[in-house]
C-alpha positions, 0 to 999 in steps of 0.5 A: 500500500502506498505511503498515505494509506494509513493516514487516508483510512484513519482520516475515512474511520474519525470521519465515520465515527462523527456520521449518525447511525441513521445515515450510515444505514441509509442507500448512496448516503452523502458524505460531503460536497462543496463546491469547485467552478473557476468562478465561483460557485458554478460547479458543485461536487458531491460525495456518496457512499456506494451502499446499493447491493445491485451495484456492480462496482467496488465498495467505495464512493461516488463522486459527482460534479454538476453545473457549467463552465471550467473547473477550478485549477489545482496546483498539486495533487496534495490536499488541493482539490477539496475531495482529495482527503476521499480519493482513496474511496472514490471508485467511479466519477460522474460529470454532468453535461455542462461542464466544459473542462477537467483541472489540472490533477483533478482525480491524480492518484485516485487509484481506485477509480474504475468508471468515469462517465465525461459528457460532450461538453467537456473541452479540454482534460487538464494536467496530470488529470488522471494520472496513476489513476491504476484502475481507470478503465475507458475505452473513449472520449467524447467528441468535444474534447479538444486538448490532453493535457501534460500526463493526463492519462499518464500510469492508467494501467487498465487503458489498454484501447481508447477512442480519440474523437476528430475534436482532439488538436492537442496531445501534452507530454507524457499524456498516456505514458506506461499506461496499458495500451495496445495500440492508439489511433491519433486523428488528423486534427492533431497538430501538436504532439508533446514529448513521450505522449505515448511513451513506456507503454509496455504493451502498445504494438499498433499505431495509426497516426493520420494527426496533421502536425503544424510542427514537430520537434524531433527531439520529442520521441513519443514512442520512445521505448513502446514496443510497437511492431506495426504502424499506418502512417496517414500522414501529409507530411512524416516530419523527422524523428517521429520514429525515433525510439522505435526499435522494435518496429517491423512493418510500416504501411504508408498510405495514399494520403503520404506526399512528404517524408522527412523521416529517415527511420534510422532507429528502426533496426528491426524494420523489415518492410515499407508497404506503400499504397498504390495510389499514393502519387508521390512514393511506391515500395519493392522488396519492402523498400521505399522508392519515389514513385517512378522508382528512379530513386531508392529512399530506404532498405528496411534496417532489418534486411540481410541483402538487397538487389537495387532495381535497374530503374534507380539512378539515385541512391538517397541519403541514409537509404541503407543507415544502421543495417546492421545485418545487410551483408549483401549489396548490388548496384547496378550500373543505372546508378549515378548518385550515392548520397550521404551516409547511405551505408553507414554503419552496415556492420556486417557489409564487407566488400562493396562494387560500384559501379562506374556510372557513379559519378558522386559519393555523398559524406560519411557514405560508408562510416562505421563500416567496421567489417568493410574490408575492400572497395572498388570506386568508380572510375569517374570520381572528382573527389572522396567526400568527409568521413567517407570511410571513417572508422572503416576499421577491416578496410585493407585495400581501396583502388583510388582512381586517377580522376580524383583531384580532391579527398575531403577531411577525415576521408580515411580517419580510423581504418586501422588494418589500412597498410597502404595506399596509391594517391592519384597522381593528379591529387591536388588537394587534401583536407584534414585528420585524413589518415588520422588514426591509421595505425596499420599505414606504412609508407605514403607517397604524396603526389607533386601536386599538393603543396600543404599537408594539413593538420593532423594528416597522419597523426597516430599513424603509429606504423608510419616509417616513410614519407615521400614528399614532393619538392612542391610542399610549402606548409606542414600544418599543427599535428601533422606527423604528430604521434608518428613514433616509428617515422624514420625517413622522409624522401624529399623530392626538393633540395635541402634548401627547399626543404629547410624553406618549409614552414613546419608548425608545432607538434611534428617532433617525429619530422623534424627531430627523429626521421632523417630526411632524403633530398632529391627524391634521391633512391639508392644507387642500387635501388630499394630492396623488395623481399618477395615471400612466398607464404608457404610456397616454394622458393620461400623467399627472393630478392630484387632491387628497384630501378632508382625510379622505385620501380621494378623491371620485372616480378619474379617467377611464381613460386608453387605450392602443392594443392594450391594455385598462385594469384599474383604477389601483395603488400600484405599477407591477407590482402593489401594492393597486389603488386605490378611493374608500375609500383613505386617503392619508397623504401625496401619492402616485404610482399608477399604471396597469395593462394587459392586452395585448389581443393576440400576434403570428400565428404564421409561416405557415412556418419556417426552416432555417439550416445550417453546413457544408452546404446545405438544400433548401427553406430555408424551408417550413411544418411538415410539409414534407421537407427535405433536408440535404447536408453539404459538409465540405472535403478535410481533414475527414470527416463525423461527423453532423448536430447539429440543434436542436430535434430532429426526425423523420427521413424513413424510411431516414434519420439523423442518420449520413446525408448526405444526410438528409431530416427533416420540419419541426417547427412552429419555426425550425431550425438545423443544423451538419455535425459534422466530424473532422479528418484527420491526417497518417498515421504511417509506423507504418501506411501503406498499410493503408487507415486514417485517422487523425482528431482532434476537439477535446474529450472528449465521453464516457468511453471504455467501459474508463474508466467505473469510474474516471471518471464524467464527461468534466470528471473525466477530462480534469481527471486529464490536466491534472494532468499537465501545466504549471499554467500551461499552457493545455491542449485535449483532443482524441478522436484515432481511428484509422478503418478504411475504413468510418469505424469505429475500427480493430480492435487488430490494425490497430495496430503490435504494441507499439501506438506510432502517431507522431501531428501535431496542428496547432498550435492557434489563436494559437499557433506553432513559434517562440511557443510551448513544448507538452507531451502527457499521453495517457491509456490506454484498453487493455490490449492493448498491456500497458498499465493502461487509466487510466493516463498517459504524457507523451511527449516533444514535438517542433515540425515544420513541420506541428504538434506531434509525439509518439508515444503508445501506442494513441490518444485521450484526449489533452491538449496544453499550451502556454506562450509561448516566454520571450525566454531560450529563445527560441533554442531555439524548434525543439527539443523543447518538453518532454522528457517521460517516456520513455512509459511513465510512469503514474499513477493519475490521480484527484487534482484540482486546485482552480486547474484545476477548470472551470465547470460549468453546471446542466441541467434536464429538462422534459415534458408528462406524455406521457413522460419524459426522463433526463438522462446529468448534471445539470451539465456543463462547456463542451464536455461531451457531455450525453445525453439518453435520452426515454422516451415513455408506451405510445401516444405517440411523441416529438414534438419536443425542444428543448434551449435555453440561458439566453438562450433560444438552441437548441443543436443536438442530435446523434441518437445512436439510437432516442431517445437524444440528444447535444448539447455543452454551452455556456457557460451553463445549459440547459433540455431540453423534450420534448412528445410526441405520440399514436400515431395508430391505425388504423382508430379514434383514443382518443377521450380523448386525440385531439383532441375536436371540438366538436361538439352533442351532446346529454346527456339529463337523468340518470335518478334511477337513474343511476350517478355518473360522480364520487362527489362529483357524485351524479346529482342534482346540477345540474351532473351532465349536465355533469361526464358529458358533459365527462368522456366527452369527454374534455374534462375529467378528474377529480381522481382516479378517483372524485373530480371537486371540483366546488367547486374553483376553476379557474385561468387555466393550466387553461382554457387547457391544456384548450383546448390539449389539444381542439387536438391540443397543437400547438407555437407560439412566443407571447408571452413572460410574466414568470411563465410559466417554460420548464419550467411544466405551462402553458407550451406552452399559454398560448404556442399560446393567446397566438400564436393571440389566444386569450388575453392578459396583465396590463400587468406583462408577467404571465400569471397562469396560476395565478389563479383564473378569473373568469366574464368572463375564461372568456367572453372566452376561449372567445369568441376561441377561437371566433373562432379556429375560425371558429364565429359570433361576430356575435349579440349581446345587450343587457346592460343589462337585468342589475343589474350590467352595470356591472360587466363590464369593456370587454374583455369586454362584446362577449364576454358580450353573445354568451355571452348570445345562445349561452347559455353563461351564465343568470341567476336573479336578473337578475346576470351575476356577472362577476367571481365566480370559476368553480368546475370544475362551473360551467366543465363547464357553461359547455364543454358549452353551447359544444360544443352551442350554438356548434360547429356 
């Protein structure tokens, strides 16, 4: 009860006992009255006590204002407004027509109203009017009413919907704030919003807000922390920041009514799709993206997005289009695109290569900011200037190919890309701004074109790694800071003479400069040129040396080393990447490169796998995927079975669970381990011998008790309110005791004793013992049965036998059991009990928590294939917790597997709770759930588009002029249409978007392989591991079946490169071992000489184009194999089409 509880009840009792008996009897009795209007006495108030027996309502009072015009206004809620003294009594509030407003703190704290009946005279609701009023309940306000004020509903629990008429143009701050709110409609009258109206409302998930706001502060955050998921917006003008604090937003429907928006959404990280009505004039969606109308301009990708394809109608790129898409991984531009604006990829986090394409011409400010797994970029070729902050804090970004055209890079352009070891200027550099390579701890040596005359302030401060410096005889001004924090400089080649340089003004904090590098004038180089060490990174030889000519440059590169089971790429400034090295480089210093691989090969997957078990046994042990396997669970005379816990998850024979010993499975296409889940039995209390029962324990609390969910949300939180109870410096374990019947399911209530007590023994924990230690039990109630509060705790007394700690308890489970080592002062005491505790009936409301007995918790993510869905119970958990898993897969697909592995890659079992439900407990560690999903085979007939597609050679006849476009943008004249047709009714390929297929676009690494992937029916397969292949990628099951089957290879950094744009060669090389892998032939071959750029082709795919030429999967118009040059979608349409019809056969 509230602090003025008591003085509120003595004040009600003094005033009763003052009353005539007479009246006490009497029905609806006048308690008091006065008066209240803002003139005087316009307004009366009356007090009644409800007595009436067929009134609905609470005990308590009536309060009732009659007359016209405005309240009297109150200052404060404390003994200002006359019936203040009585608000404790007041259950419902009656306002008789005629009154035209509500005053400030009027009923606030009137925490037992429930009703309140508001004529339509009532204009305006005053300031905290009814705030934490608990139990208010009203579902809408009459149609006069015109402002809310300032928390006016602010704390009302009970309001979970309310209906605001078109007469309302005012909203006050915090007007419903952590009220109860499910979702709110604001009407288009409204022109004024405060700050947090609607915000803390833990449970508003649905808005519709049409309000024409005459002005918006975006500071305002009127949703801050509500956690809504869908909102309309019939907005004229959306200003900016209206959506700020919304995080948990998923879906915005824009309507028709929509001809401005000025809101970026860059707070709503979990925004997955943007609905625009078609008619709206001004704006349209695709993919649940935000374009203007024509769709020539892309406004903004939902932040929840993990890869996009931007259509081939979009020229420009807006501003923030792609802010705080923390999961896209995957981005393709096509060549449509001239304009980047600001901040578009800012904090993509999980973006690691990007091309764009030569058709932009301009890159806004900060458009790659935070970036911080962006490790290589292509700029377009048409450049004029890098823009501020445009990689800042880009600190992955190894290597950046400035092009010539540049003359200007804006300050801070690469501030803080700290794995940044090196990089070209453009000779044409004219100007650079400040703080440039500020923070670049990785960058080694710089060369500074001939035509920058300053070096401005702090251009390389803490450039930590800094050892050379060329400088142009053309520099005048070296500004503050400069060199600043530079400590391993040790060289400066200046192109000028002493003279010059010693004419330079160099300002303050450069010691590093001017005291300890030496300096080198003249450009000159030594007379034998710098020494370049080539390292061959695991090749043969394993190192040579050549000096540069004295223009830095070297004549030529030295013969590729060879590495068994790898193929050469070509030698680089750093091991895992850098700039690669050519003739035209010009050394400043000597220097180290290096060598890099790509591994030719990848283990064969196992022919058959494995079944490990814990507690029983498995026949067969091992077999391939398919086989039956049978599982016999063995638990020992004290334990009971409770279950298979398997990992990954797997299909049971029909008849079969995971509730079954034995069970029968079949194996999936990996490894599997499994455990029989056991309960421990107890000894029986004599309170229920000979009833056929047992009574069970299980260490830890895996789930909430059905009866305790509305106070606890997770098991940590309820076994974190029985710590509490218990010595803090105890160490404490939780059990599930249970009490069964015969058929292993808890027993009914009236199985139980009548007042419920069961006596129950836990064995003494590991470690621990009747004359070591001290115990101590808090149990928590899970029923009422037995006139106890569900939540509430006893802490009973606790005695040590023989056979383990002793107590009795009041119903079963959840219990927490404490122990302290015995203290040699009490050691003389060690049979007693260890703990006095209460006398049983001890409770507490048990919420509070303590920091000191917080536990870890680890994060979950949650992965799929496209194919269906999973949903996690948490996405966090404390070791021990139970995790559920429910997947869901799309219409026409069943779940194939699931895997739940930690971060070491380890499987943890899972535990099958029904028909796609699953459990498992979590480790001490963070874990990845992966579900893949397979289709429903149908009979008699399979889905030609998502079976697995036979390569097969069928032909496409040549398009007549009439034909129809399979895609609007590959007309039946265009060259590649027979192609596009045949891949799409192939189901090889799919479009862009219904009517889309950009064939213009370039194809990556990642998407071959996934079609591939796909034609073979997305089998599972364990491959090799690559750096930047993540467990949860679009790709990754496909790049591991194309791995294990030899079908592709990696880069020698350990990289895959899924997200690097596909070259000619590289798509041979592929569909070549994949052929190999089919079994079709791959023994014709042709000679490649007779083509201009034969050279050009690299070793590993000489055999492979030398075939593709004989199969015609390439031709040529000008005697070029263009090996090297990127594939576009059309140009791999083409290229599949002739393999289906010339080499599957």
């Amino acid at each position: 009860m509230r602090k003025r509880l008591l003085s509120a009840v003595l004040c009600l009792c003094m005033f009763i006992t003052l009353m005539p008996i007479s009246a006490l009897a009497a029905n609806n009795t006048k308690i008091t009255s006065g008066t209240c209007g803002a003139d005087g006495n316009n307004i009366t108030w009356e007090i009644t006590e409800n007595t009436d027996p067929n009134n609905n309502l609470d005990d308590g009072s009536t309060l009732t204002f009659r007359g016209t015009g405005d309240m009297q206004s109150f200052d404060n809620f404390e003994n200002s407004a006359p019936w203040t003294p009585y608000r404790d009594s007041i259950v419902k509030v009656i306002i008789e027509d005629g009154i035209t407003s509500i005053s400030n703190h009027a009923f606030h704290w009137c925490d037992r109203l429930k009703t309140i009946s508001l004529p339509n005279s009532i204009a305006s609701i005053g300031d905290n009017a009814f705030r934490d009023c608990y139990s208010l309940e009203i579902s809408s306000l009459p149609n006069g009413v015109i402002s809310i004020g300032n928390s006016a509903f602010q704390n009302c629990d009970r309001i979970e919907t309310i209906s605001l008429p078109n007469s309302v143009t005012t909203i006050g701050s915090y007007a419903f704030s952590e009220s109860g709110l499910t979702s709110i409609s604001l009407p288009e009258n409204i022109n004024e919003i405060g700050y947090h109206a609607f915000s803390d409302c833990d449970n508003l998930t649905a808005v519709t807000i049409s309000a024409r706001l005459a002005s918006y502060n975006s500071s305002y955050r009127i949703f801050e922390a509500s956690p809504i998921k869908n909102m309309v917006i019939d907005m004229t003008t959306v200003p900016s920041g209206l959506l700020k604090g919304c995080d948990e937003l998923t879906t915005i429907k824009i309507t028709s009514n929509v001809l401005r928006i000025e809101e970026n959404f860059n707070d709503c990280i979990n925004l997955t799709n943007i609905e625009v009505d078609d008619a709206n004039p001004a704006f349209s969606s695709l993919d649940g993206a935000l374009f203007n109308k024509d769709q020539t301009k892309l406004i903004r990708c939902p932040a929840g997005k993990s890869e996009f394809i931007i259509p081939s109608t979009v020229t420009e790129i807006a501003s923030s289009a792609f802010y705080n898409c923390s999961k896209l991984s995957e981005i393709i531009i096509p060549s449509t695109v001239t304009k980047i604006g600001a901040s578009v990829f800012a904090n993509c986090t999980q973006l690691q290569t990007i091309n764009i394409p030569d058709s932009v011409i301009e890159i806004g400010s900060s458009a790659f900011k935070g970036c911080s797994n962006l490790n290589s970029v292509t700029l377009p070729s048409k450049l004029e200037s890098l823009s501020h902050n445009l990689f800042l804090d880009c600190t992955s970004l190894m290597t950046v190919a400035i092009p010539e055209t540049v003359s200007y890079i804006e300050s801070s352009a690469f501030e803080g890309c700290s794995k940044l070891e090196s990089i070209a200027l453009p000779n044409g550099l004219t100007d650079i701004g400040v703080e440039l390579f500020l923070r670049c701890a990785s960058l080694k040596t710089i060369n500074i074109p001939d035509k920058i005359n300053y070096i401005p302030p702090s251009t390389f401060e803490d450039c930590s790694s800094l050892e050379t410096v060329r400088l142009p005889a053309s520099i005048k001004r070296i500004n503050a800071a400069a060199f600043k924090g530079c400590s391993n400089l040790q060289q400066v080649i200046f192109a000028g003479t002493k003279a010059q340089w010693d004419a330079i003004s160099i300002a303050d904090e450069n010691e590093e400069l001017t005291l300890k590098a030496s300096i080198l004038y003249g450009g000159q180089v030594p007379v034998n040129g710098y020494e370049i060490t080539f390292d061959a990174n695991g090749g043969i030889p394993t190192s040579s040396t050549i000096n540069t000519n004295t223009d830095g440059k070297l004549a030529s590169l030295p013969q590729p080393p060879t590495r068994k089971g790898y193929t050469f790429i070509g030698w680089f400034t750093s091991k895992g990447g850098g700039e690669q090295i050519t003739t035209d480089i010009v050394f400043i210093s000597n220097t180290t490169v290096y060598a890099r691989w790509s591994k030719d090969s990848a283990p064969i997957s196992p022919d058959s796998f494995t079944v490990s078990v814990a507690g029983g046994t498995a026949s067969p042990t091992s077999a391939a995927a398919g086989t039956v396997v049978t599982l016999t669970a063995t638990p020992r005379e004290n334990e009971l079975f409770n279950g298979w816990e398997i990992a990954p998850a797997v299909t049971y024979e029909s008849g079969y669970s995971a509730k079954s010993n034995p069970t029968r499975f079949v194996m999936p296409s990996r490894n599997v381990t499994a455990a029989a889940a056991v309960k421990t039995k107890l000894n029986m209390p004599a309170q229920v011998t000979g009833k056929d029962l047992q009574m069970t324990m299980e260490e830890g609390i895996s789930e909430v008790p059905a009866t305790l969910t509305a106070k606890f949300s997770t098991s940590s939180e309820l076994k974190g309110a029985l710590k509490e109870r218990l010595p803090q410096s105890a160490t404490v374990a939780t059990y599930n005791v249970e009490l069964l019947d015969s058929q292993g399911s808890p027993a009914a209530v009236n199985k139980y004793p009548s007042d419920g007590k069961l006596t129950v023994t836990l064995p003494y924990p590991d470690g621990t013992g009747k004359n070591t230690h001290d115990f101590s039990v808090a149990h928590m109630f899970t029923t009422s049965a037995f006139g106890k509060t569900p939540g509430n705790i006893e802490t009973p007394a606790v005695t040590k036998t023989s056979s383990g700690v002793q107590f009795t308890v009041t119903g079963l489970s959840p219990i927490a059991l404490g122990w302290t080592q015995v203290q040699s002062s009490s050691s003389g005491n060690a049979g007693s009990s260890g703990s006095s505790g209460s006398s049983g009936g001890s409770s507490s409301s048990s919420n509070s928590s303590s920091s000191n007995k917080t536990e870890t918790t680890y994060k979950i993510s949650a992965s799929d294939d496209g194919n269906g869905s999973v949903k996690l119970g948490s996405k966090e958990a404390a070791k021990g917790d139970t995790v559920k898993i429910t997947v869901k897969p799309d219409d026409g697909y069943e779940l194939d597997e699931l895997f739940v592995t930690d971060k070491k890659g380890n499987d943890v079992r899972i535990k099958e709770k029904s028909d796609n439900k699953y459990a498992f407990t979590m480790p001490s560690s963070k874990v990845n759930v992966e579900a893949t999903f397979a289709e429903i085979e149908k009979e008699p007939e399979r889905n030609e588009s998502s079976a697995p597609v036979q390569f097969a050679p069928t032909a496409v006849a040549s398009a007549p002029a009439s034909a129809a476009p399979v895609f609007a943008d590959v007309p039946a004249t265009n060259q590649y249409y027979n192609a596009v047709r045949f891949v799409q009714e192939k189901g090889i390929m799919t479009g862009t978007s219904a009517t889309q297929f950009s064939p213009d676009t370039t194809i990556s690494r990642g998407m071959i392989v996934s079609i591939l992937h796909r034609l073979e029916g997305q089998p599972i397969s364990q491959g090799a591991s690559f750096n930047d292949v993540s467990d949860t990628g679009w790709y990754t099951n496909a790049v591991a079946w194309a791995s294990s089957n030899k079908i592709v290879s990696g880069y020698s950094n350990g990289n895959f490169g899924p997200n690097d744009t596909i070259t000619r060669e590289q798509l041979i090389s592929i569909l070549y071992r994949y052929a190999q892998y089919k079994m079709y032939d791959t023994t014709s071959h042709s000679d490649l000489s007779n083509y201009t750029d034969a050279s050009e082709v690299a070793p590993y795919a000489a055999t492979p184009m030398q075939w593709a030429i004989t199969k015609i999967l390439i031709t040529s118009t000008n005697s070029a194999l263009s090996p090297t040059s990127d594939i576009n979608r059309a140009q791999a349409a083409d290229i599949l089409m002739r393999f289906c019809q010339n080499v599957a056969m």
